[in-house]
gemmi code that builds the backbone of each chain (N, CA, C; Angstrom):
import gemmi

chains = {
    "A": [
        ("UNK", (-36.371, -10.519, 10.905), (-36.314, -11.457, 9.774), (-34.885, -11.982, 9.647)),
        ("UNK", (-34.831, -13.336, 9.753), (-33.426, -13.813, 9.734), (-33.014, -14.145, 7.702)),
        ("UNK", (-31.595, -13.615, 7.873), (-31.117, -13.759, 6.702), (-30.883, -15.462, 6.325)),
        ("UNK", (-31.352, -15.677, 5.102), (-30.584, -16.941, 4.457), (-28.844, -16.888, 4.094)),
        ("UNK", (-28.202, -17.363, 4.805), (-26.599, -17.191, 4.077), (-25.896, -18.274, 4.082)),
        ("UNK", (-25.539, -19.125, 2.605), (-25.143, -20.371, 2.610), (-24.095, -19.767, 1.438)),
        ("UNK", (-22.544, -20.504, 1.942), (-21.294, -20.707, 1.445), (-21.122, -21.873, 1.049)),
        ("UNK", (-21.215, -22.260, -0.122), (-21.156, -23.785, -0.248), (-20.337, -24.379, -2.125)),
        ("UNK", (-19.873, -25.341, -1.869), (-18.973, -25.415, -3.627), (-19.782, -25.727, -4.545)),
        ("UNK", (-21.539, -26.425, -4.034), (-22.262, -27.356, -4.626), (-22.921, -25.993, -5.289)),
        ("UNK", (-23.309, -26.454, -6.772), (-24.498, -25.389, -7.626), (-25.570, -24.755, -6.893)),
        ("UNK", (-26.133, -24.080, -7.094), (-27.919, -23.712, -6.598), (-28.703, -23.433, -7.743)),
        ("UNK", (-29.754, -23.674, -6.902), (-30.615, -24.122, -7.796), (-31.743, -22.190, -7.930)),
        ("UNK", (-31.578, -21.501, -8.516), (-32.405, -20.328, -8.110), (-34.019, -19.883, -7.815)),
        ("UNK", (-34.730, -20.289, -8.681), (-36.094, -20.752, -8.496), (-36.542, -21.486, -7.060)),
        ("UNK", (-35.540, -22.453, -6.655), (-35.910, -23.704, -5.893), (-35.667, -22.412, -4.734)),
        ("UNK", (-34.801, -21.436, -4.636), (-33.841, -20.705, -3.363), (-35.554, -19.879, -3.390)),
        ("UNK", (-36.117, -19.349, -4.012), (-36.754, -18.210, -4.421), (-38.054, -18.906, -4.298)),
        ("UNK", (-38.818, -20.000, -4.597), (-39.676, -20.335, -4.199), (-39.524, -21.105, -2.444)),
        ("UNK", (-38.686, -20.937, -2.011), (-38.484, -21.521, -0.479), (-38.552, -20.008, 0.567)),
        ("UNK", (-38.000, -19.029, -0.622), (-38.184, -17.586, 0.669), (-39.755, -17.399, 0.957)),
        ("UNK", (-40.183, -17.582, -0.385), (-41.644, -17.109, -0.623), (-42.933, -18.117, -0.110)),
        ("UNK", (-42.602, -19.444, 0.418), (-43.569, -20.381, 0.589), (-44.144, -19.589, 1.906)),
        ("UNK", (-46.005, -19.860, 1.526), (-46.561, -19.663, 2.958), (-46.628, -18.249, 3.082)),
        ("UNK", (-46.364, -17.177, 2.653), (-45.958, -15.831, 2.647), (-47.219, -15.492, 1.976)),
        ("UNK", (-47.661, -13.946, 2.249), (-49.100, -13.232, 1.741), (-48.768, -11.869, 1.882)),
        ("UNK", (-47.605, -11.758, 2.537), (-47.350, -10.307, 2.678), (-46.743, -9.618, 1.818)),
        ("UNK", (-45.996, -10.444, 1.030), (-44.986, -9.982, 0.015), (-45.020, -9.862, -1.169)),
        ("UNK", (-44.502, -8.849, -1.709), (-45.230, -8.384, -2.772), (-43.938, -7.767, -3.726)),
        ("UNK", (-42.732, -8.387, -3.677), (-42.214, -8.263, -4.675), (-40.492, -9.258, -4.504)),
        ("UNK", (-39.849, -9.426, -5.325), (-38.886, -10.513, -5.019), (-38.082, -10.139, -6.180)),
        ("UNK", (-36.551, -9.694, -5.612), (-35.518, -9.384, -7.006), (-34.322, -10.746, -6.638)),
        ("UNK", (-34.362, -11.299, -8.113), (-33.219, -12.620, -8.005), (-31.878, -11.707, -8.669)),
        ("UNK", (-30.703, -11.898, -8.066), (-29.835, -11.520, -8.643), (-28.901, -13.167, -8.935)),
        ("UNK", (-28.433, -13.037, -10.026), (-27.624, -14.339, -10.355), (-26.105, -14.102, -11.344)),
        ("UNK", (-25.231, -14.145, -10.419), (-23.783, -13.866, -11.309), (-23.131, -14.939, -11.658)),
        ("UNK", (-23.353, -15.116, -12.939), (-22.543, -16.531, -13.407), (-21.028, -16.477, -13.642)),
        ("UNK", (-20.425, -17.221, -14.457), (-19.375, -17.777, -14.927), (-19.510, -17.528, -16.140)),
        ("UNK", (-18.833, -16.206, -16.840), (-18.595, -16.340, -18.330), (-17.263, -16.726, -18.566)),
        ("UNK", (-17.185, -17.347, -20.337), (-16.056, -17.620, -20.656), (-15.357, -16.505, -21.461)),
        ("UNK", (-15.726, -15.399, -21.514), (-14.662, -14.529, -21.887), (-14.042, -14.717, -22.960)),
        ("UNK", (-15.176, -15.047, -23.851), (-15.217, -15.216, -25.387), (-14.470, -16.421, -26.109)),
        ("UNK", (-14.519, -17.283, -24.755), (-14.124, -19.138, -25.461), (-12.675, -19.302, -24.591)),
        ("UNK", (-12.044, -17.952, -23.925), (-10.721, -18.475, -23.649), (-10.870, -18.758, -22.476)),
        ("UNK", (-12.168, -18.742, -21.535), (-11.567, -19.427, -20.043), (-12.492, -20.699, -19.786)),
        ("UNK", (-11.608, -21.888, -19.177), (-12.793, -23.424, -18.977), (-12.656, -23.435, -17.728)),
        ("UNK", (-12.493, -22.376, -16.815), (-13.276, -22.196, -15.598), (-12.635, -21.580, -14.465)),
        ("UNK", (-13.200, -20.819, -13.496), (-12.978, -19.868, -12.194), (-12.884, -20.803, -11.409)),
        ("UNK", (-11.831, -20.374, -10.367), (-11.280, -20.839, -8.925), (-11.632, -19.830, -8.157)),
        ("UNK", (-12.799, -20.093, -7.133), (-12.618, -19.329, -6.258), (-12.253, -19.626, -4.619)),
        ("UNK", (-11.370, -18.202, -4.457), (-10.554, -19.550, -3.276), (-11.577, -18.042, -1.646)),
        ("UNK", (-11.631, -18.659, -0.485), (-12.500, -18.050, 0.083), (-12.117, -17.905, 1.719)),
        ("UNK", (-12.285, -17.047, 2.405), (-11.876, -17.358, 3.537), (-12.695, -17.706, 4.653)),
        ("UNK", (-12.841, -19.362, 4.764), (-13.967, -19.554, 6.119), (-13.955, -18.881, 7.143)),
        ("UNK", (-14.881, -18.621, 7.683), (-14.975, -18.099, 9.169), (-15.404, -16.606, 8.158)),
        ("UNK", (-14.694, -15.938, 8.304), (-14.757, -14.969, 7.173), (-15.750, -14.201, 6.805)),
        ("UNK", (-15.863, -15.239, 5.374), (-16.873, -15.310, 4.847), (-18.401, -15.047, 4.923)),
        ("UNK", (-18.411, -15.857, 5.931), (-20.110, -16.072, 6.560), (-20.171, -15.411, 7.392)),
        ("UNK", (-19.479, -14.784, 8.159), (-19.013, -13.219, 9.313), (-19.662, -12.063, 8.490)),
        ("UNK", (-18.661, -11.937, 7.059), (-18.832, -10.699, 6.857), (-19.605, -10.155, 5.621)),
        ("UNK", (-20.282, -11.833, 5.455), (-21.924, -11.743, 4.572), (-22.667, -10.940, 5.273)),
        ("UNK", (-22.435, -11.881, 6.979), (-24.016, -11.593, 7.895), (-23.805, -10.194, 7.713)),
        ("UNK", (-22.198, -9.883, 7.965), (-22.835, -8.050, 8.197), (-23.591, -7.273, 7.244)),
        ("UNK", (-23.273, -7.697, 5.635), (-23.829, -6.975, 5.086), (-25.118, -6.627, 4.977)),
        ("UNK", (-25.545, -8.041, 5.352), (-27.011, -8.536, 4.892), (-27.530, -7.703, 5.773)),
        ("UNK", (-26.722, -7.629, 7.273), (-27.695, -6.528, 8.253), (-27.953, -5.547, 8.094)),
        ("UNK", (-26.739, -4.769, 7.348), (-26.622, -3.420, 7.232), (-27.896, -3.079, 6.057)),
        ("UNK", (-28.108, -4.094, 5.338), (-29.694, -3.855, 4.413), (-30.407, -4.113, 4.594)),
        ("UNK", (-30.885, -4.799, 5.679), (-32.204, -5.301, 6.651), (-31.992, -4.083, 7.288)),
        ("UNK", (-31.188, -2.747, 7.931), (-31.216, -1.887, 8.483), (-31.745, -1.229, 7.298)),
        ("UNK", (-30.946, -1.025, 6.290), (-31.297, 0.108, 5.617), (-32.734, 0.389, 4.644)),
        ("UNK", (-33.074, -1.128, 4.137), (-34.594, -1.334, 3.512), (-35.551, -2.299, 4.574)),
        ("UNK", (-36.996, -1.793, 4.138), (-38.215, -2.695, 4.871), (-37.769, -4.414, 4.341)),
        ("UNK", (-36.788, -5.041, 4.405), (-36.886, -6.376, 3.684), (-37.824, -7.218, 4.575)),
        ("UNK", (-38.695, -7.953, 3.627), (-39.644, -9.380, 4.364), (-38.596, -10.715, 4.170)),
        ("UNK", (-37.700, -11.070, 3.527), (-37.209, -12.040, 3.008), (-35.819, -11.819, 2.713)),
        ("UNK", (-34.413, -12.715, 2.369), (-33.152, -12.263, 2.052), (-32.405, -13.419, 1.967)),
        ("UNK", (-32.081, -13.857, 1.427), (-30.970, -15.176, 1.113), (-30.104, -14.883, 0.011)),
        ("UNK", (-29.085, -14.935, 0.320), (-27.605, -14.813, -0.244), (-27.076, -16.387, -0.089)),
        ("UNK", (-26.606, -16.537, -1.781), (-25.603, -17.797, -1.542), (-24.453, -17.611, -2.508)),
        ("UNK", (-22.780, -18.129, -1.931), (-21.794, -17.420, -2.511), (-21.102, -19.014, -2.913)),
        ("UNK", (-21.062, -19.351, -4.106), (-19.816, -20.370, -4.288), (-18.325, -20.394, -4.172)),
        ("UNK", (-18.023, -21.479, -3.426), (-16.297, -21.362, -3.988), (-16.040, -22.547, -4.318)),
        ("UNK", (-14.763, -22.700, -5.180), (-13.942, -23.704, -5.689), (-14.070, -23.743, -7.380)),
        ("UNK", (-14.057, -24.769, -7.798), (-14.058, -24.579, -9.452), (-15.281, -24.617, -9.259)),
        ("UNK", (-15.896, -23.479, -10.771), (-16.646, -23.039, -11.456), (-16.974, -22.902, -12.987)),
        ("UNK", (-17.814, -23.750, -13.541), (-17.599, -23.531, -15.250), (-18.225, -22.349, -15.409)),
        ("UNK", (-18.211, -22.331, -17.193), (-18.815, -20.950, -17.585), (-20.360, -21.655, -17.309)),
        ("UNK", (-21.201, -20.190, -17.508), (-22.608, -20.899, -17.893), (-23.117, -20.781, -16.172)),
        ("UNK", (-22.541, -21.312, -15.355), (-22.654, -21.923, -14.165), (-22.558, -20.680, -13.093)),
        ("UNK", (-23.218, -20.160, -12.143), (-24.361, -19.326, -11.080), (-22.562, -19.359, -10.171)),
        ("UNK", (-22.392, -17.753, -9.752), (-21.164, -18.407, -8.459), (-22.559, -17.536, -7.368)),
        ("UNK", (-22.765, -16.208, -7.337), (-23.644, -15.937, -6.525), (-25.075, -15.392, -6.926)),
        ("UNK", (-25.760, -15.933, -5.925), (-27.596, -15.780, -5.881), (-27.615, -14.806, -4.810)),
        ("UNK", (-28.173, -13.502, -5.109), (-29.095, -12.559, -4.295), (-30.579, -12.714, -4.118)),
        ("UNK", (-31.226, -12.728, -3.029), (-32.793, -13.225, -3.162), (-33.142, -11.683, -2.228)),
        ("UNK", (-33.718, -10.806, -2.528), (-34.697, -9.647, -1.537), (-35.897, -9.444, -2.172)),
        ("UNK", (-37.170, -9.814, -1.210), (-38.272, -9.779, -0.763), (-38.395, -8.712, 0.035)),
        ("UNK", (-39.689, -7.818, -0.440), (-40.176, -7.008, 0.141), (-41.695, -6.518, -0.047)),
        ("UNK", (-42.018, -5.913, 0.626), (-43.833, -5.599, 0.116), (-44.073, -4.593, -0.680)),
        ("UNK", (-42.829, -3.615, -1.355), (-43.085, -2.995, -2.934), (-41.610, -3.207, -3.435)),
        ("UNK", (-41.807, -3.131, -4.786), (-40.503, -2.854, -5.367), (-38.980, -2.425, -5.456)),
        ("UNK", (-39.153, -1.143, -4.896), (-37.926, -0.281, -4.748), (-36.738, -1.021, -3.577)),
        ("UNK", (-37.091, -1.323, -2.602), (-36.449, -1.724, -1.477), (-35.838, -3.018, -1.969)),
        ("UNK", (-36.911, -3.865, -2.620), (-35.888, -5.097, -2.952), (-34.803, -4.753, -4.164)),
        ("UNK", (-35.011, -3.742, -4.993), (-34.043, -3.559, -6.148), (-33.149, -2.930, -5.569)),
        ("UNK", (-33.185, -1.839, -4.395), (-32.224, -1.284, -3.927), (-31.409, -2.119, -3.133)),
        ("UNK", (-32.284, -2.572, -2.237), (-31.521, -4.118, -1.883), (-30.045, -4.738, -2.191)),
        ("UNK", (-30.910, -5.574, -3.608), (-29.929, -6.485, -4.158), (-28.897, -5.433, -4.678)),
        ("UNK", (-29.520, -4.356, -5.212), (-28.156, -3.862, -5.762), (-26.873, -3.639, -4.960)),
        ("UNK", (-27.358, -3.230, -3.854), (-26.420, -2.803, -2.235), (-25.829, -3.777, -1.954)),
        ("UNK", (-26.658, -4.997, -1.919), (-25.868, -6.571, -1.772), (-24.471, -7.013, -2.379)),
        ("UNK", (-25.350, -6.397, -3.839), (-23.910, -7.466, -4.813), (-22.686, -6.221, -4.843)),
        ("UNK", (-22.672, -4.704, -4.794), (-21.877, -3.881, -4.918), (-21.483, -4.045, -3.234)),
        ("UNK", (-21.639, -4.417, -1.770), (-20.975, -4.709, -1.056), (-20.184, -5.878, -1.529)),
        ("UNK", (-20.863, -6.823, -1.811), (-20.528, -8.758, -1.832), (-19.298, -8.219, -2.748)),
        ("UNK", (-19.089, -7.543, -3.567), (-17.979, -7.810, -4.907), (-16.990, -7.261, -3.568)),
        ("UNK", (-17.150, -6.785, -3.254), (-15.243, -5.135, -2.230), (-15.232, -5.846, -0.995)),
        ("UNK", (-16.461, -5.972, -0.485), (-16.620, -6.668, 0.485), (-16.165, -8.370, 1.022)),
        ("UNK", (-16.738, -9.048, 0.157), (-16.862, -10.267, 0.684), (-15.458, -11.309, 0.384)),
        ("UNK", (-14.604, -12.192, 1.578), (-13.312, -12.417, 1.051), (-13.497, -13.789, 0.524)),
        ("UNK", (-13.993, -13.523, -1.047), (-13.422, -14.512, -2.085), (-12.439, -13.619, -3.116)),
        ("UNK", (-11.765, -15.073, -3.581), (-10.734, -14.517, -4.970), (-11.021, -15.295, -6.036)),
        ("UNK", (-11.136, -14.570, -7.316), (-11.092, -15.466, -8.133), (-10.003, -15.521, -9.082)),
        ("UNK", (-9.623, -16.974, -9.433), (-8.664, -16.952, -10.228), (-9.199, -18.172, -11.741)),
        ("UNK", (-8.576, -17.538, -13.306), (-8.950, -18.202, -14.529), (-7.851, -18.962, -14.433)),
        ("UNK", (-8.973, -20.757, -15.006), (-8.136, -21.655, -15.549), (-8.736, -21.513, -17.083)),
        ("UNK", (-7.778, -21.428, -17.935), (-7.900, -21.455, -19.306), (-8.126, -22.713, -20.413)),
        ("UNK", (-8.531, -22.880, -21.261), (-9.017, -23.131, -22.330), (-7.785, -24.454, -22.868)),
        ("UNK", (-6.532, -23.327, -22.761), (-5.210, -24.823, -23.172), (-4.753, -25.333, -21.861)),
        ("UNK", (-5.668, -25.491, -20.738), (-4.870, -25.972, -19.668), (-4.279, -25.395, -18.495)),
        ("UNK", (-3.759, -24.246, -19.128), (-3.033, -23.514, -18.050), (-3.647, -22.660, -17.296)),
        ("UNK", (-2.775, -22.730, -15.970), (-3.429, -21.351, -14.988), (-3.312, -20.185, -15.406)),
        ("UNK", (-4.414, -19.078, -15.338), (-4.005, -17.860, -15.228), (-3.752, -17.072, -14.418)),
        ("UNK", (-4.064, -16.008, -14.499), (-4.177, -15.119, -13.750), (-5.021, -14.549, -12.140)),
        ("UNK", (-4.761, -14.461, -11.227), (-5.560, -13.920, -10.217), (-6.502, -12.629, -11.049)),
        ("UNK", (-8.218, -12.939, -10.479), (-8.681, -11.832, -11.240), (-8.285, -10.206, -10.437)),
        ("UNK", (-8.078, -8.897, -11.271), (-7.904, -8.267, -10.483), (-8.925, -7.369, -10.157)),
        ("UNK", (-9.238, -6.550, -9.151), (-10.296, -6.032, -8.375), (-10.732, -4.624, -9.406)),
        ("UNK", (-11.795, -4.086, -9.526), (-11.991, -3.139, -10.590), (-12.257, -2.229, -9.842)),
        ("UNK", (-12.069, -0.894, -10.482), (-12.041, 0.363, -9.546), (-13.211, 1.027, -10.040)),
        ("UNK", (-13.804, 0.423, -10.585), (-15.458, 0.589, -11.222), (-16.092, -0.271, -9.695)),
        ("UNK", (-15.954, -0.824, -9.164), (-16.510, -1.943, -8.125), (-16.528, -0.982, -7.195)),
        ("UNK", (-15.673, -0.559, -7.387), (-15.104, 0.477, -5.341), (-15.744, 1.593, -5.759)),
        ("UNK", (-16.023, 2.335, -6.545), (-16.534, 3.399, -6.492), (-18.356, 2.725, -6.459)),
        ("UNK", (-18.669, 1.971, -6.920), (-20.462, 1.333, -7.161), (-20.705, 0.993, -5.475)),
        ("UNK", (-19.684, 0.777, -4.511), (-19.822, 0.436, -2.926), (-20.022, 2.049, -2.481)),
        ("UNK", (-18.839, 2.625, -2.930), (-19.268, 3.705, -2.039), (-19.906, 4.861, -2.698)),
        ("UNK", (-20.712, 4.388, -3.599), (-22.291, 5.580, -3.750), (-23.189, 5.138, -2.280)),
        ("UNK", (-22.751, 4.054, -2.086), (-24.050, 3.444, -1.005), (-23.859, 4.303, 0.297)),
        ("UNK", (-22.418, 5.084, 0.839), (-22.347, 5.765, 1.841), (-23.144, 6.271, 2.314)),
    ],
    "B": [
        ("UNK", (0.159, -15.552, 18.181), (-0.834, -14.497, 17.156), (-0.567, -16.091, 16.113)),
        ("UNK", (-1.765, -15.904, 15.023), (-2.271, -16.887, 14.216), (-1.823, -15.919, 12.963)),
        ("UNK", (-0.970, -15.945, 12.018), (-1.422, -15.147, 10.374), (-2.027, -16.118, 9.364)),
        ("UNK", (-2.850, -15.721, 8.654), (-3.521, -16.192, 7.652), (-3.010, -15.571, 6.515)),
        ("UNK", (-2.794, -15.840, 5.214), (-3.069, -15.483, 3.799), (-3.528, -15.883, 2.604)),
        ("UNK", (-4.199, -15.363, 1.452), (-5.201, -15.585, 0.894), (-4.921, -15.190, -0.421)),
        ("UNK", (-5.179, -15.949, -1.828), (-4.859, -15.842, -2.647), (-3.113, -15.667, -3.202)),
        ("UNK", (-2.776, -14.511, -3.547), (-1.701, -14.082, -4.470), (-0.842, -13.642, -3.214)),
        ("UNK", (-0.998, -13.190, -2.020), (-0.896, -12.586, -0.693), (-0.256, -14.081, -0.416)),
        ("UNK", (-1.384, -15.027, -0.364), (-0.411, -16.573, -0.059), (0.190, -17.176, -1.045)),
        ("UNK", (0.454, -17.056, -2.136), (1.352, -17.684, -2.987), (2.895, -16.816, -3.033)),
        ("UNK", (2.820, -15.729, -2.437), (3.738, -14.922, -2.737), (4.664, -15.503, -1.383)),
        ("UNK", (4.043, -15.503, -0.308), (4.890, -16.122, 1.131), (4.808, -17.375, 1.170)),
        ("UNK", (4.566, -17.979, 0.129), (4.854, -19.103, 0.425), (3.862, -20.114, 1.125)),
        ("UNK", (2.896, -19.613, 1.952), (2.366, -20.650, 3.233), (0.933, -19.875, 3.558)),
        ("UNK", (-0.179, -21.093, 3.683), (-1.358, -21.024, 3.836), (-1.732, -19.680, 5.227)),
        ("UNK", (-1.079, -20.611, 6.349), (-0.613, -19.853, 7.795), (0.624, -19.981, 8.532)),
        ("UNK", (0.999, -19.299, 9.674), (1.551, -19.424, 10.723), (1.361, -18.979, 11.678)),
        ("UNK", (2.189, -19.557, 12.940), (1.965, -18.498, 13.980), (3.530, -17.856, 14.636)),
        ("UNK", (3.112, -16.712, 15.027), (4.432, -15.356, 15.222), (4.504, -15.121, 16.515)),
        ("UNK", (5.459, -14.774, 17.201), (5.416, -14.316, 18.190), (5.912, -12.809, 18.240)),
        ("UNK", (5.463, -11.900, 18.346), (5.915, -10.584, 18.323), (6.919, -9.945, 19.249)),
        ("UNK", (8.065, -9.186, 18.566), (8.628, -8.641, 19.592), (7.747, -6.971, 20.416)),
        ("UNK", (8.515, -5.982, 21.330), (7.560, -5.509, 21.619), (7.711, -4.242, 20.582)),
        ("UNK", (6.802, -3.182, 20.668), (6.627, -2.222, 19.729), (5.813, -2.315, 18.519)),
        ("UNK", (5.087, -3.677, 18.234), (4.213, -3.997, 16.830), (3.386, -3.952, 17.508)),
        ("UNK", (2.358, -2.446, 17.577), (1.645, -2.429, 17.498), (0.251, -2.143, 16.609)),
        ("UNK", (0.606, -1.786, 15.203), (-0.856, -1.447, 14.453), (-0.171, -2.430, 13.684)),
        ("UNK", (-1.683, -3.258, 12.473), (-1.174, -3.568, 11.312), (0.025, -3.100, 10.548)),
        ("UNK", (0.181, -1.838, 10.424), (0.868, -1.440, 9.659), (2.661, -1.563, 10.241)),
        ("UNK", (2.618, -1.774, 11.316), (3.829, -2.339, 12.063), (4.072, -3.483, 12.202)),
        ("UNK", (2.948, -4.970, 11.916), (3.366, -5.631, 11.564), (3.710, -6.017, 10.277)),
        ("UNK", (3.027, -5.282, 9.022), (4.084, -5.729, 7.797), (5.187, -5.054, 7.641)),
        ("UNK", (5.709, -3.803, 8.719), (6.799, -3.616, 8.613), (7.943, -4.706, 8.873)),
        ("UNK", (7.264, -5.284, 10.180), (8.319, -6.329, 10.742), (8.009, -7.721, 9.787)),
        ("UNK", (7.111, -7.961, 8.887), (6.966, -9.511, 8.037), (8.408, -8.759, 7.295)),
        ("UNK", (8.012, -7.913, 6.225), (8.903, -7.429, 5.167), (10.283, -7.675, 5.817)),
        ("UNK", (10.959, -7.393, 6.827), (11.965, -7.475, 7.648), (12.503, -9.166, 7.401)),
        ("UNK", (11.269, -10.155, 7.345), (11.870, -11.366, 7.789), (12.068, -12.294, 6.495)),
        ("UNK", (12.058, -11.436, 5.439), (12.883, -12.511, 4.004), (12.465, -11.580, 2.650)),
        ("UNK", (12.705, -12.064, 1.295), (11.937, -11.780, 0.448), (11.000, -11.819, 0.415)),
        ("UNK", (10.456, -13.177, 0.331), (8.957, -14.181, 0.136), (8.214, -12.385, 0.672)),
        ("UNK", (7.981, -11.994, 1.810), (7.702, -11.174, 2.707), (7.535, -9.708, 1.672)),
        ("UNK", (8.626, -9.527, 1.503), (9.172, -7.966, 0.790), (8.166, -8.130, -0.200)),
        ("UNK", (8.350, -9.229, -1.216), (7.477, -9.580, -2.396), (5.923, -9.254, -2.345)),
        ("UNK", (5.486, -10.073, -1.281), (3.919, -10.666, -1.138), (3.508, -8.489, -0.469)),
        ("UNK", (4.379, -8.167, 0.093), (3.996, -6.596, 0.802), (4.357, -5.637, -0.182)),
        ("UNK", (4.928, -5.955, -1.483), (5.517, -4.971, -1.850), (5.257, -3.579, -2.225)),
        ("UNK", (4.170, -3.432, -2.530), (3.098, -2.074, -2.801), (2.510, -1.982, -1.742)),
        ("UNK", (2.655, -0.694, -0.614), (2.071, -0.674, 0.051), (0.565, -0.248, 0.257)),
        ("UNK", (-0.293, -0.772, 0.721), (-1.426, -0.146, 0.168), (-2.478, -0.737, -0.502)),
        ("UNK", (-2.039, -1.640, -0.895), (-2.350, -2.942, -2.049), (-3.534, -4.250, -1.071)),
        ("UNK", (-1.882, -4.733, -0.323), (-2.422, -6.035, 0.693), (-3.514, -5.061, 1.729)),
        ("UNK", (-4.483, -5.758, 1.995), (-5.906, -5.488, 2.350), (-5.731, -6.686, 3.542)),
        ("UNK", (-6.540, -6.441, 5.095), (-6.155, -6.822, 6.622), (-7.230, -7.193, 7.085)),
        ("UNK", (-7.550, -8.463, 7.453), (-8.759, -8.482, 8.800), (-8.271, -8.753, 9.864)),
        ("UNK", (-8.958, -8.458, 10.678), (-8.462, -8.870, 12.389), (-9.653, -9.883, 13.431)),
        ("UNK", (-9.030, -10.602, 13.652), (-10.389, -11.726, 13.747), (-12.036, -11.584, 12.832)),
        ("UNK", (-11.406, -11.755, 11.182), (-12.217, -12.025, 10.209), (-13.601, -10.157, 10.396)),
        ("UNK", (-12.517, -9.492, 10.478), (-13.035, -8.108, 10.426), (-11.997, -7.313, 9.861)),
        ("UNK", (-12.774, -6.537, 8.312), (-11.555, -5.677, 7.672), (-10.931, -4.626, 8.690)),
        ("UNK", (-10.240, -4.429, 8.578), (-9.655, -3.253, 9.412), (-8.584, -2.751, 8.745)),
        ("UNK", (-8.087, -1.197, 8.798), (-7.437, -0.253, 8.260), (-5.473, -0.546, 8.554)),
        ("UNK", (-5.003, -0.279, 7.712), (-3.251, 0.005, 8.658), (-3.087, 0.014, 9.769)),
        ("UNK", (-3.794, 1.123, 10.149), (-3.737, 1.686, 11.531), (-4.416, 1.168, 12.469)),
        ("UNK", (-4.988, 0.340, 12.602), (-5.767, -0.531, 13.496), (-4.816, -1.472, 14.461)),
        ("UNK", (-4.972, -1.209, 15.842), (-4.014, -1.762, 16.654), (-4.770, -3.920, 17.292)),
        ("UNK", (-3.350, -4.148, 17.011), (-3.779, -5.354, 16.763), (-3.836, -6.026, 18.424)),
        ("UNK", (-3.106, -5.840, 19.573), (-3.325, -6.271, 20.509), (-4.778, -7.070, 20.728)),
        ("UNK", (-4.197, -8.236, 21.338), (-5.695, -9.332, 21.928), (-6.162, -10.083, 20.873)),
        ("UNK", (-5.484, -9.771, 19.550), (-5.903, -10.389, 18.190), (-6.112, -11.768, 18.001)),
        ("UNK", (-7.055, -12.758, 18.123), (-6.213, -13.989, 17.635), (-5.460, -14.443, 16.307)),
        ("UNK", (-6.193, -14.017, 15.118), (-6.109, -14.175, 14.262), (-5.807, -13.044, 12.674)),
        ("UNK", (-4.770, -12.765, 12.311), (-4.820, -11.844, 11.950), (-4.535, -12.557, 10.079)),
        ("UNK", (-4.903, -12.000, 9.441), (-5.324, -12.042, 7.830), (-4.948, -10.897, 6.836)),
        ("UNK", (-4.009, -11.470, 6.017), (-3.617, -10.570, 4.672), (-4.288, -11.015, 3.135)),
        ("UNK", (-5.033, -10.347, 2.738), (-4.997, -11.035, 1.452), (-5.224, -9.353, 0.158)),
        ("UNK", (-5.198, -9.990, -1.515), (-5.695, -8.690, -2.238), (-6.967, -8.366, -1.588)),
        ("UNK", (-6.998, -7.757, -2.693), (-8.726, -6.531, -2.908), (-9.405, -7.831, -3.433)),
        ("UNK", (-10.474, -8.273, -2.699), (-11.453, -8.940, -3.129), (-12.007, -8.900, -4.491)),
        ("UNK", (-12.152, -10.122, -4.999), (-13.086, -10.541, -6.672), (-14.359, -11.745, -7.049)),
        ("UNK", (-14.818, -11.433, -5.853), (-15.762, -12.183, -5.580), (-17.275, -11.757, -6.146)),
        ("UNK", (-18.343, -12.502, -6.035), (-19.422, -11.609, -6.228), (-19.720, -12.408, -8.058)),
    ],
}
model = gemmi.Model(1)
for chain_id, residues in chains.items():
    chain = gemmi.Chain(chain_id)
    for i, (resn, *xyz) in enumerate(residues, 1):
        res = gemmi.Residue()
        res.name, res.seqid = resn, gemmi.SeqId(i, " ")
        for name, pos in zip(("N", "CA", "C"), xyz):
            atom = gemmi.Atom()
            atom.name, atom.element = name, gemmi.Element(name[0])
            atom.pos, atom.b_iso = gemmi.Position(*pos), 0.0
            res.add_atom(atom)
        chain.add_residue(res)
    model.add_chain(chain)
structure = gemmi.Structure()
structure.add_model(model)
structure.setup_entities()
């Protein structure tokens, strides 16, 4: 089963991603959407920069995605990761796993997005509310420990 | 050899990329940010915690200790915040 993996600045659409894994399909019997937006962090940020490294990127998606096509029965799998500006409100990554019961796709996505956060080389950085740049976001040590339960 | 840097890693040196020519003896990652740190502030700055700046080697993470020979492309940036 080949993975879906699209890097791209343009929105997605999730439903549209999720009814395209599933068209034509009879085998499948369960589908977890994961969707990480853009919050504003209680009014003070008007939007994420994420800056990304091509080549990269789409390298060291595929691996992950393999390493969970190894590790669960998946029927289905599309990952899509945004970069560049981002408002609040607004999707940066879509997890899609399909499988023929439950567990595998929840274990799945979860494995996905706790690789995709340690794993995958985007950065994000806040533009704020009065204009100004902020800060590079920094990496949480809540993140690194949620990757390596998956050992 | 090609260097890349990424985010705060590239604002700190100054420059998207370059390319280096090595003298001999750099051989692991961790011998070449000995020898960047060597070649200005910008350098000292962007490396300064060791431990911190995070390495791929032709767009594959790899450790300190990972010997870079045959490399084309080698990459510094933080701990990823993506996702």
């Amino acid at each position: 089963m080949a993975a879906t993996i699209r890097i791209q600045a343009e929105p997605f659409d999730a439903a549209a991603a999720t009814a395209a894994l599933t068209e034509g399909r009879a085998d499948i019997g369960a589908v977890v959407a994961f969707t990480g937006l853009c919050r504003d962090e209680g009014g003070r940020l008007a939007a994420l920069e994420l800056e990304h490294y091509p080549g990269m990127a789409e390298a060291e998606i595929g691996r992950i995605a393999a390493q969970a096509q190894t590790r669960w029965p998946l029927l289905g799998l599309t990952i899509i990761h945004r970069f560049g500006r981002i408002v609040p409100g607004e999707g940066i990554v879509l997890v899609l796993t399909a499988s023929a019961h439950r567990q595998a796709a929840f274990e799945a996505a979860s494995f996905l997005m706790d690789y995709l956060k340690t794993h995958a080389p985007f950065w994000k950085r806040e533009h704020l509310k009065d204009g100004t740049t902020g800060a590079w976001v920094e990496a949480k040590e809540a993140d690194d420990r949620a990757a390596e339960k998956w050992r | 050899m090609k260097l890349v840097y990424f985010a705060w890693v590239r604002e700190r040196v100054g420059r998207t990329d370059e390319q280096v020519v090595l003298p001999e003896g750099i051989d692991t990652v961790a011998d070449l940010v000995g020898w960047l740190k060597g070649r200005g502030e910008e350098y000292e700055y962007a490396f300064e915690n060791e431990g911190v700046v995070r390495a791929a080697l032709d767009h594959v993470h790899v450790k300190p200790e990972a010997r870079i020979a045959g490399a084309q492309e080698i990459a510094f940036f933080p701990p990823m915040t993506g996702g």
